[in-house]
C-alpha positions, 0 to 999 in steps of 0.5 A: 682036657683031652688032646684032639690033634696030633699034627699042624700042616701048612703052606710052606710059603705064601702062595698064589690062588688059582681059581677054586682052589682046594686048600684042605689036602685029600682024605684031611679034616681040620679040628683047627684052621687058620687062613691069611689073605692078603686080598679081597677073596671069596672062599667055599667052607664045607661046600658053602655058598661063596663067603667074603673075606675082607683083605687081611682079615683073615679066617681062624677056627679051633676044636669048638667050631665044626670040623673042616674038610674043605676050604676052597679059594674061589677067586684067582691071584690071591696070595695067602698062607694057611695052617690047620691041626689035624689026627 
């Protein structure tokens, strides 16, 4: 298997929503994303239409789904954590 990735980034704590946040940093592509909520929220993945995530379900994808370059928080007051793999 060939390795894709050479980093993990991530929050370094858990944080607090403001309203359409962008979680994904400038210039960033994940090849594998996980986001936890401690809150009902709606997110935004490559531009989608608003997704809802259920309180403490989460969101996690890995190098077989498509590429993240943009996950956004819609909804404000939403504490949460991530961690993506990235080149």
């Amino acid at each position: 298997m060939t390795q894709i990735g050479g980093k993990f980034i991530g929050s370094p704590s858990l944080l607090l929503s403001e309203e359409n946040q962008q979680v994904v940093p400038e210039k960033t592509v994940f090849y594998k994303f996980s986001f936890l909520n401690d809150e009902d929220v709606h997110v935004k993945i490559n531009n989608s239409h608003p997704i809802f995530i259920r309180a403490g379900q989460g969101f996690s994808m890995n190098e077989v789904d498509a590429y993240i370059n943009s996950f956004v928080i819609v909804d404000a007051g939403i504490s949460f954590n991530w961690i993506g793999g990235t080149k």
